[in-house]
Structure formats: structure tokens, C-alpha cells
C-alpha angles and dihedrals in degrees: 000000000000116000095232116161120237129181113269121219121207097248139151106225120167119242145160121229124198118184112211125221109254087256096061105106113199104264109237115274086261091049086042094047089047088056107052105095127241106258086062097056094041097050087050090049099057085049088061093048086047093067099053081047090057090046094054096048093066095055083053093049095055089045090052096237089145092158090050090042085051093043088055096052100045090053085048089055083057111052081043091062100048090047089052086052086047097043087041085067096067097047095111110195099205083068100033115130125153117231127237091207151351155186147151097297106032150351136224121218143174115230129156092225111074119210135204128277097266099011112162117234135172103238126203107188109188104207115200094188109068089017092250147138130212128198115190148134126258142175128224106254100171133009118178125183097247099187115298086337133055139245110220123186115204119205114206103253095167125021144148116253086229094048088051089057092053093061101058092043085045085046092046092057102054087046087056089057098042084059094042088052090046090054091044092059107043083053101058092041 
């Protein structure tokens, strides 16, 4: 994977972080795309197909098909439901951590234990917004005693084109609040 920089957003996302033993080599990207479950695959796979949806309300809209347009997004809620029940079933506690920041190239996380400069760990990243999930590997880059606890920053080793593409736009939309909220309160003081 190239090391190409991208912004990063303060934002708790829920991931799992597995560090991995020294001995563990990076698996090939076929091997890497067979092992990512389901779920995974499944929950990129309908934020891509939100997108076209997207797409394809807004030529509704202009044609005034409000019932279809509310139809569509009732049966959306509903897939995105099912997907959160079937996402919520590889959280796996004994690895949970919330991250301090992300974007398309790293994350930035808290965590009690500290790890070595390049260490190698799986990575599950749980995206609200667009409803995704990203499984990945990723390397210590940086990892700073922060108090009793440690700031350790995760570069992308081993991500989906695609993936990578959630998260900017996951990244892009939490930008675009921070700013909401920041006009929102200049305005009222």
C-alpha cells in the first residue's frame, strides 16, 4: 500500500486492535481479500450501493416521487439495521479501544498496553457514518506515553481501495459537522 497522507478528523470510532507476535508476515492481498469476513465485505458493499441510492433520490426528487423516495428510505433503514446486528457480531470486546482520530491513512487510539515502533496488528474499524466496517492491517507508527495510559498512532499496512475510500468519505463527513457545530456556535454567541 502507498504511504499517501490524508487529513485526519477527532472522532471515536470503535475498533478492534489486535496486535500481532514479531513472527506474524502480512498474508498477500488475495490471501488478505479471502480473509476478511463477510460481514466486512458485505457492509462495504451496501456503501457503495448507497451512493448510487443517493444518486437516484435526487432524480426522484426532482421528478416529485416523495412516497417512492420514503419507501426507499424506510427499506434502507432496514438493511442498515440488519447490517449493524451483523457488524455488532465482530466487535470482539477483549480488543475494543475507541479512537481519538482518523482518516484514510491512519488512526490514532488510547490503550493502557504500549506497543513497539512497526508492530503489526489486525484492525476492525466500525464506521457510523456511512454505516461500514473495515477490516485491515495496520503498524505502530507512533506510540507516546499519554499519562498512565498511551497514544498510539496506526498507519494503514494493508487496506481495501474501497475501504480506503470509506474513510474519507467517513472522515469528510465528520469534518463537515465540526464545522456545522462551529457555525452554529459563533452564531448564537
Amino acid at each position: 500500500m502507498s504511504q499517501q497522507e490524508f487529513f485526519t478528523v477527532h472522532h471515536a470510532l470503535t475498533a478492534n486492535i489486535e496486535p500481532l507476535d514479531e513472527q506474524f508476515t502480512l498474508p498477500s492481498v488475495q490471501d488478505f481479500e479471502s480473509e476478511i469476513p463477510a460481514p466486512f465485505v458485505v457492509a462495504s458493499d451496501f456503501s457503495q450501493l448507497d451512493l448510487l441510492t443517493d444518486s437516484a433520490k435526487q432524480e426522484l426528487k426532482n421528478s416529485d416521487f416523495k412516497h417512492l423516495i420514503q419507501l426507499l428510505d424506510a427499506q434502507n433503514s432496514k438493511l442498515n439495521l440488519l447490517l449493524t446486528f451483523m457488524l455488532a457480531q465482530q466487535d470482539d470486546e477483549q480488543f475494543r479501544a475507541n479512537t481519538i482520530s482518523f482518516g484514510a491513512s491512519q488512526f490514532t487510539y488510547k490503550s493502557s498496553t504500549a506497543l513497539k515502533i512497526d508492530q503489526l496488528a489486525r484492525v476492525k474499524l466500525f464506521v457510523e457514518q456511512p454505516a461500514a466496517a473495515i477490516y485491515c492491517y495496520a503498524y505502530v507508527a507512533d506510540c507516546q506515553a499519554s499519562g498512565k495510559d498511551y497514544e498510539i498512532t496506526m498507519r494503514y499496512k494493508l487496506l481495501r481501495d474501497n475501504d480506503q475510500d470509506l474513510l474519507i468519505k467517513a472522515a469528510l463527513i465528520q469534518q463537515q459537522k465540526l464545522l456545522r457545530q462551529r457555525s452554529l456556535d459563533r452564531d448564537t454567541k
